[in-house]
N, C-alpha and C positions, 0 to 999 in steps of 0.2 A: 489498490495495490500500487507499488512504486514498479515501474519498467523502467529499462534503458531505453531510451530515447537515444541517446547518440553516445560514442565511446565511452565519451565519461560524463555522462550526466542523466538522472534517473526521470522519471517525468509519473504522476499523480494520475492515474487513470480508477474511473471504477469495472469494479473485478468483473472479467469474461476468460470464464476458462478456457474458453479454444484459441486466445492471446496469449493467459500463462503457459499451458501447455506448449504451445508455440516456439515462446520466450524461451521455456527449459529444453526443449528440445535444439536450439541453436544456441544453447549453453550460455545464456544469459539471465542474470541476476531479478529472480520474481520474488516481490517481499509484501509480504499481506500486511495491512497496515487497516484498521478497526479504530478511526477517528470516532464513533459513536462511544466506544468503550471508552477513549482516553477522555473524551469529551465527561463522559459522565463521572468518571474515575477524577478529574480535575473537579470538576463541579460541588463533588462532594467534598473533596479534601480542602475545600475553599468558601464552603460553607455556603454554596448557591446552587442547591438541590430543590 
């Protein structure tokens, strides 16, 4: 999941929900991000499945 890390810049953590929750609770930007899906989703459409 991408968090804020500092005003304006996001920072690559793996997901702990009592982080996100956290996050959205001090009204800051939580965004799920499934690098395995895109990973496989690239893979196929590139012909290296």
């Amino acid at each position: 999941m991408l968090l804020q890390a500092q005003e304006r810049s996001l920072k690559v953590v793996e997901f702990d929900r009592k982080k996100a929750i956290a996050s959205l609770d001090e009204g800051k930007p939580v965004i799920p991000v499934w690098l395995d899906e895109i990973y496989q989703k690239l893979a196929l459409k590139l012909g290296k499945s």
